[in-house]
C-alpha positions in Angstrom: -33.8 -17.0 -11.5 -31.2 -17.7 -9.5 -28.2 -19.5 -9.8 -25.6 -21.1 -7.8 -22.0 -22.1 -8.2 -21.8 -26.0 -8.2 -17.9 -26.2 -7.8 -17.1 -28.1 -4.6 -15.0 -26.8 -1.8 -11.9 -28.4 -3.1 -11.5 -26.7 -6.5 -12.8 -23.3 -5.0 -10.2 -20.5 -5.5 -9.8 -19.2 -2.3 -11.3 -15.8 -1.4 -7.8 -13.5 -2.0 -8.1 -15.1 -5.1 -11.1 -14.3 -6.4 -11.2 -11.3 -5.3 -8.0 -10.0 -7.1 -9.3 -11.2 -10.3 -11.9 -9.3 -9.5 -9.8 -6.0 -9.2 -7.7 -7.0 -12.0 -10.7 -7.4 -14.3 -11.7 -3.9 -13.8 -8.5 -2.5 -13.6 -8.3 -1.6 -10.1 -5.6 -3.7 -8.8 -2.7 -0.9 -9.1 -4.8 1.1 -6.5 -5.7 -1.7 -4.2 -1.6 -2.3 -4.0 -1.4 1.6 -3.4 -3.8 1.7 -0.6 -2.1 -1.2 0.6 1.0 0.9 1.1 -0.7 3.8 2.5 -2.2 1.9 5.2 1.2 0.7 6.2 2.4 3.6 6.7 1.7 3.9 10.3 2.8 0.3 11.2 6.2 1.3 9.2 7.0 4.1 10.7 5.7 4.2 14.3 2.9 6.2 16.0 4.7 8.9 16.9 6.0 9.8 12.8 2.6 9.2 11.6 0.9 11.8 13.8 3.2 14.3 12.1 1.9 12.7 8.6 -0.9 14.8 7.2 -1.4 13.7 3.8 0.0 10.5 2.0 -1.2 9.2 -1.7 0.9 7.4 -3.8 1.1 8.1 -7.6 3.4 6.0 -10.6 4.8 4.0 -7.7 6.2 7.6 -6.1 4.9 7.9 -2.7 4.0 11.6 -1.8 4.3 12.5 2.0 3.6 15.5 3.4 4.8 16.1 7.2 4.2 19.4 9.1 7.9 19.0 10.6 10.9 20.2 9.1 13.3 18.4 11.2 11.1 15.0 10.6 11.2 15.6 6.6 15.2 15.5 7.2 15.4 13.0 9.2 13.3 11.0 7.1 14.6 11.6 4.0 17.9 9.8 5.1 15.9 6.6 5.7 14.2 6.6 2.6 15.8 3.5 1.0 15.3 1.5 4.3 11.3 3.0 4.7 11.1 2.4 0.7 11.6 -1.7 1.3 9.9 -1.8 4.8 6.7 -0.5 2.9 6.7 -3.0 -0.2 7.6 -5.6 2.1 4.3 -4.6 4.1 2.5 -4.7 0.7 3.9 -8.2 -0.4 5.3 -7.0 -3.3 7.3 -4.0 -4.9 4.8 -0.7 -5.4 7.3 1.9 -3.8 9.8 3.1 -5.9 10.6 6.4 -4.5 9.0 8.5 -1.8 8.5 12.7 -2.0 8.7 14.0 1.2 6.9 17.2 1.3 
């Protein structure tokens, strides 16, 4: 048996929609809005910074980077504030709260 949705194309949440009442039904928005963040990354902070960028996960709105450059982890930490709004503005929304450069 099959059945079909008889709303009409006017009263039909749009896609984004559904689909994040989706995640939020099974609790999986938080991660969608973390990947979100991760996959900025790169468009944030340029080609060159993300090739030095070999692991990145965020956790309780802390994202976690580790870089294999000393001299890029300094840097970087001075811009964190700036990087910290770039990325939630990215996501749409605030995730970011602090960032661990490691």
């Amino acid at each position: 048996m099959q059945y079909f949705c008889l709303m009409s194309a006017s009263n039909k949440p749009p896609l984004e929609g559904a689909i994040m009442e989706f995640l939020r039904y099974y609790g999986l928005e938080e991660k969608y809005n973390d990947m979100k963040v991760v996959h900025a990354w790169k468009d944030v902070v340029g080609k060159m910074i993300a090739s030095h960028t070999m692991d990145l996960y965020v956790q309780r709105k802390v994202l976690f980077v580790k870089l294999d450059s000393d001299a890029l982890r300094n840097e970087l930490a001075y811009s964190k504030s700036l990087l910290i709004e770039k990325l939630n503005d990215a996501a749409g929304r605030q995730i970011i709260q602090d960032i661990v450069f490691r």
